[in-house]
Each structure stands twice: as C-alpha cells, then as structure tokens.
C-alpha positions, 0 to 999 in steps of 0.5 A: 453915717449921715441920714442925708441920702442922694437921690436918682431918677432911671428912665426905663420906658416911655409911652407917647400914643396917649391923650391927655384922657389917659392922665387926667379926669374932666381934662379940658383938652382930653384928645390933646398928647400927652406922653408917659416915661417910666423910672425906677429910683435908687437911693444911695448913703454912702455904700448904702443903696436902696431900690425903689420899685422895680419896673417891668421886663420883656413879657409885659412889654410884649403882653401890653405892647410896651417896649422897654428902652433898657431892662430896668435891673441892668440900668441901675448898674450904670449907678454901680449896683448890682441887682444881685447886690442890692439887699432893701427894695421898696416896692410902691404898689403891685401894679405891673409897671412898679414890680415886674422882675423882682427875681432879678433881686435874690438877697433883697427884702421887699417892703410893701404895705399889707393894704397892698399885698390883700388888695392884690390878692382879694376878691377886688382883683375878682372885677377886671377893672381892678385886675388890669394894673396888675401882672399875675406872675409878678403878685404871686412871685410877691406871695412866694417871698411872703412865704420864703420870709422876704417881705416887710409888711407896712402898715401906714407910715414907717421907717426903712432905714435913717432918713427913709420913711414910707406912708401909705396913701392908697387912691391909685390901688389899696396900699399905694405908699410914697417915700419920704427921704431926708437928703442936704437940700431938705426933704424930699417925696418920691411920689410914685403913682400918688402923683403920675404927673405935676399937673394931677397933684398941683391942680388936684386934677385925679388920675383915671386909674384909680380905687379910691378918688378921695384918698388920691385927692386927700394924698395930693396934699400929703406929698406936699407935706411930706416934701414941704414944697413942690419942688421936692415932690417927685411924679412917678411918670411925668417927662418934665422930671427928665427937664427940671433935674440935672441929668448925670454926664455920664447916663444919658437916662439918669437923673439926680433928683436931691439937689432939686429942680432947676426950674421952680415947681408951683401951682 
C-alpha cells in the first residue's frame, strides 16, 4: 500500500463575536473581528482512514454557548466513514474542542501524548486558567479508555501508521502534538492548535491560550519543517483554510487539503 495519504478539513463550528485579542498577544488591532472555524481532519489510503481529533458536541456547546453547525461524528459520514467503523483516532490535545465525543468511537484506539494526559490530570489543572480549555467528562472518558486498554501513549515523535508521524510541540497545553502526514504533493503538517491561525506561525505572533510561550514560538518553526513549506502547513482554526483549498462538489463543509492551497502561503 502507498504511504501517499489524502488529506481533509471538516468544518463543524464557527465562532465570529471574537476580536483579534482573542487570537493574538500584543496585536496592534486588538478590538479588530476576527472570526474562528472548528474542523476535525480525516485521513484516507486506501480503505484505511484515520481521525484526527474529535470535536465537540451538544453539552459543551450549551455549556460555552457555542453552537455546532453539525455534530462532528456524523460529519465524517459524508466522507463514507462511519464513527463506529473507525479503529485509529489521533487526539491533538484534551482541550474541549479537540476531544469531545470520544464515545461515539467504540472500536478506536486513541493516540495522545503522555505529557497530555498527566497535564490534564495533575495539579496544574488545580489553577483554573489552566482548567478552562478542558471538559472534565471528556478527560476523565480519556482515563476510562486508559484503563479499558485503548490508549496509545506518545512520548515526542512517532509513527501511527506509514507516512503518518506526530511530535509533540507542547506550548498551547503540555502535550499538544501535530501530525505530519506523507501525501503525492509532498509533505504535509496538520498543525492543530500549534497554530490556531496563519498569522500566529508566520508572523511568530503566540496565541493567548497558552502553557508555555517558548515552546509555541520554537514550534512555529517545527511545523514549517516538518511540512518544508508554509503552504503544507495547515492551522487548527483559521477560516482562510475554507478559501485556499478546494472545497469537495459534493460537501459544502469539506475540504481536500493534500493537493495544496490554491493561493500561495508566505510570510
């Protein structure tokens, strides 16, 4: 089998009464709009696919009053996948947005970094600036599949299957890892939360949620490495992914992001 993987973008959520204070530290424009869209990726070779991250659903929606478009795990179906077929989940960070609903994925094995799963559970998560990311319920739905036996820990860099590679950058949270995925057109970075938006990584602009503001800085320059240019690198929820990429003819809220943007991506 190839190791040449295609790549998608799922848009779940959006978010547009935010400023540009909410993305970005000692941003010159602060009280400027700047909206917000959620995705969740799907990786396919062949009859092999693979989700990355997870979304959230209906009780954090209402709790943070932020309405889903679509529930996340019945998006991927438009993809031909069922959740309940799915057997490889790689889970970004704990954060509520990225591991909501993992339930909805009964014969999947998690991969998360063990930086992640003792941020999320240690005494940090005794200060509430540090708690406010997270969903209780969905951390502690992560130390059941611990113990059920479905967890894959990760310790920095490696591979979930051929031509799919995660390193931890941290910065955002503790353990917050990208994915580096091998597709035809060369290499590319799913970035997550490394890089909420182009700007953060291209102008080394950090984004405000953050543990640790050297690793963010230092891991901006990791995704461009990993990707080899900024076009491959792809921003956890930045809108401008739904304008660079093609758009699937058939999903209004899919896009394939392997073939590359059809802008050029820069500094």
């Amino acid at each position: 089998m190839s190791t040449h993987w295609k790549v998608y973008a799922l848009k779940y959520s959006e978010r547009n009464a935010r400023v540009r204070a909410d993305s970005f530290i000692f941003d010159d424009h602060p009280a400027a709009p700047h909206g917000m869209d959620y995705f969740v990726w799907v990786l396919e070779n062949g009859p092999r696919k693979i989700v990355v991250d997870t979304g959230y659903e209906t009780l954090d929606a209402d709790r943070r009053q932020r309405p889903v478009l679509r529930d996340p795990a019945t998006a991927i179906e438009a993809l031909g996948l069922s959740a309940a077929d799915v057997d490889t989940v790689i889970i970004t960070h704990l954060h509520y947005d990225h591991a909501g609903g993992l339930h909805r994925y009964p014969n999947a094995r998690f991969h998360l970094q063990a930086a992640e799963m003792a941020f999320a559970t240690g005494p940090c998560m005794c200060h509430p600036t540090l708690q406010m990311p997270y969903t209780v319920e969905h951390v502690c739905e992560m130390v059941r599949h611990v113990y059920s036996g479905r967890v894959v820990f990760h310790d920095g860099s490696a591979e979930v299957a051929p031509g799919v590679r995660v390193h931890c950058v941290g910065g955002h949270s503790r353990g917050l890892q990208v994915v580096e995925v091998e597709t035809e057109h060369g290499p590319l970075c799913l970035a997550s939360d490394a890089t909420h938006y182009y700007e953060n990584f291209l102008k080394g602009k950090p984004f405000p949620i953050v543990v640790d503001t050297q690793a963010m800085l230092d891991g901006f320059g990791t995704l461009t490495r990993l990707a080899g240019t900024p076009d491959r690198v792809i921003p956890g929820h930045d809108p401008l992914v739904t304008e660079y990429f093609p758009r699937l003819d058939n999903v209004d809220f899919a896009w394939r992001l392997d073939v590359g943007p059809r802008v050029r991506v820069d500094g």
